[in-house]
C-alpha positions as CSV (number, residue, x, y, z in Angstrom):
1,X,19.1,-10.2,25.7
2,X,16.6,-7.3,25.1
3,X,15.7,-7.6,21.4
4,X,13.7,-4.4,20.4
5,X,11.4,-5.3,17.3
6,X,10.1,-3.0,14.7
7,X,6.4,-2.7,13.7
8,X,6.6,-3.1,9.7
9,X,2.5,-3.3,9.0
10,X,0.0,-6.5,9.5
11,X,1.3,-7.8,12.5
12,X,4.9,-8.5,11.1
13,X,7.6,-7.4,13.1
14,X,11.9,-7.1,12.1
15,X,14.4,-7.1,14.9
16,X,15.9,-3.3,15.4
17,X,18.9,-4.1,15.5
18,X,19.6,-5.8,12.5
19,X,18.1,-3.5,9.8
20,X,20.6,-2.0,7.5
21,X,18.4,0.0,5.4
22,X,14.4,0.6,4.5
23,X,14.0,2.2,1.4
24,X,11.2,2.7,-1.1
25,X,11.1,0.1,-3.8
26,X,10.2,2.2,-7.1
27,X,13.8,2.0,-8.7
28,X,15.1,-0.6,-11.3
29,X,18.1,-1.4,-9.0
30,X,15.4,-2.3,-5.9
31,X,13.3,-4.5,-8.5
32,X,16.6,-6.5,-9.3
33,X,17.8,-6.6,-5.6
34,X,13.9,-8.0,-4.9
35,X,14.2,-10.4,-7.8
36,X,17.9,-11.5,-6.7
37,X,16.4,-11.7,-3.4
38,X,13.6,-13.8,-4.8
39,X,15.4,-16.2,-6.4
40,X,18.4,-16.8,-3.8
41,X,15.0,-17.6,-1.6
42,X,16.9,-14.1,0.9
43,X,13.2,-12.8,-0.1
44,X,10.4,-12.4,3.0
45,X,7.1,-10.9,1.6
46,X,5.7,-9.4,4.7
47,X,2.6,-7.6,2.4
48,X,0.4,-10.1,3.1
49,X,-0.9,-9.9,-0.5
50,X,-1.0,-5.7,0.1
51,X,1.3,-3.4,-2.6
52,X,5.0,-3.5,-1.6
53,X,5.7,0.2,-0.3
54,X,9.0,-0.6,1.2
55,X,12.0,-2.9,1.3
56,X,14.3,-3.3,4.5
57,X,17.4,-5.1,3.8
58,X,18.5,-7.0,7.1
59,X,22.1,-7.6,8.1
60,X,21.8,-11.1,7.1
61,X,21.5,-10.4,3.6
62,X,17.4,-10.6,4.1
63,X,15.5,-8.8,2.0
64,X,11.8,-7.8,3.5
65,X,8.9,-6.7,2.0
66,X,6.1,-4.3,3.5
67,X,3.0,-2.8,2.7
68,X,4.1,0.0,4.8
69,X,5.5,3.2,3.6
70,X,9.4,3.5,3.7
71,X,8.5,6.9,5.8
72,X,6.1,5.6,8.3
73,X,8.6,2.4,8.9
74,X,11.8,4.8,9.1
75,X,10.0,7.0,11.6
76,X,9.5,3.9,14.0
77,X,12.5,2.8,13.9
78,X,13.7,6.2,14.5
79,X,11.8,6.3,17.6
80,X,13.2,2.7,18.6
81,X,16.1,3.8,18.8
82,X,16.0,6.8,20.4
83,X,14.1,4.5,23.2
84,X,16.9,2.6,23.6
């Protein structure tokens, strides 16, 4: 089982395939889905104590934090799949 995984900053990687979205987190719905996340303990903080520049939402209702921006992370994963 060849699990590609996706580069999201700091060391941190997220398996390909089970990203549903990466988006940038500057709207009030993304704060609430955060907070949601947050308190349902769905919430992985991947900054490592950085700025959160993008959320990826994960297939199994994770919700991931990165330092990275939503552009630089899209393009990666982009590429990923183009690889595979």
């Amino acid at each position: 089982m060849d699990q590609s995984l996706l580069n999201i900053g700091f060391g941190s990687t997220v398996v390909v395939d089970r990203v549903v979205a990466i988006v940038s987190p500057n709207s009030a719905p993304l704060k609430r889905l955060k907070d949601e996340a947050r308190d349902d303990k769905r919430l992985i903080d991947a900054t490592h104590g950085r700025r959160t520049r993008s959320i990826i939402i994960m297939d199994s209702n994770h919700v991931v934090l990165s330092a990275m921006q939503a552009e630089t992370i899209s393009q990666r994963y982009a590429t990923l799949l183009e690889q595979q």
